[in-house]
C-alpha positions, 0 to 999 in steps of 0.5 A: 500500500502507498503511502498516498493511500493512507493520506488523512490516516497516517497520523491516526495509524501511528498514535495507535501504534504508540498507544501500546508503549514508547517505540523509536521510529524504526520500531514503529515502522516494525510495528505498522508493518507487522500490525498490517500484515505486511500490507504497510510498508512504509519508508522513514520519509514518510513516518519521521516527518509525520512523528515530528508534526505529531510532536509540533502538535503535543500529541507525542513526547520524545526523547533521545535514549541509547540502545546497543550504543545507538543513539535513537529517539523514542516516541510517545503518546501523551495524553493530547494523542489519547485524546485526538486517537479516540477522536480519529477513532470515532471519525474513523467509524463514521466514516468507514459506515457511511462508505460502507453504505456504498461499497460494502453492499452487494446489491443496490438499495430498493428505490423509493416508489 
């Protein structure tokens, strides 16, 4: 799946990501990988500037830590993204309703006479 695919969505698929603990940005690319079944792929270009608008925007808190001597910079949610995930959530359900109205049905609904 492209990146373009996932525009309006992305920010929503990584606050759910981070829902589950603190993870630096080549976990979090692991992770959606892993929770999509392979189906999200996505390359670092796309996710650091994403984590980085999440960050602008308080819904994400990192800090610089060392891991097998390697600096790298971890991710996490803070209590705003808790709040604005649970927002894409409902959004999310919504929308995925109303569209499923359209695409989700194998025949067309009875017209009004």
């Amino acid at each position: 799946m492209k990146a373009q695919a996932l525009h309006g969505h992305l920010d929503a698929l990584l606050l759910a990501v981070l829902e589950q603990g603190a993870l630096h940005g080549y976990a979090i690319i692991e992770a959606l990988r892993a929770r999509s079944g392979g189906t999200l792929d996505l390359p670092t270009g796309t996710i650091y500037p994403a984590l980085r608008r999440l960050e602008r925007a308080g819904y994400v808190a990192s800090d610089w830590s060392t891991v097998n001597g390697r600096e790298r910079r971890t991710y996490q949610l803070t209590e705003a993204g808790g709040r604005a995930l649970a927002g894409e959530r409902a959004g999310w359900r919504e929308f995925s309703a109303t569209v499923g109205r359209f695409l989700g049905a194998d025949e067309p609904p009875a017209t009004p006479a």
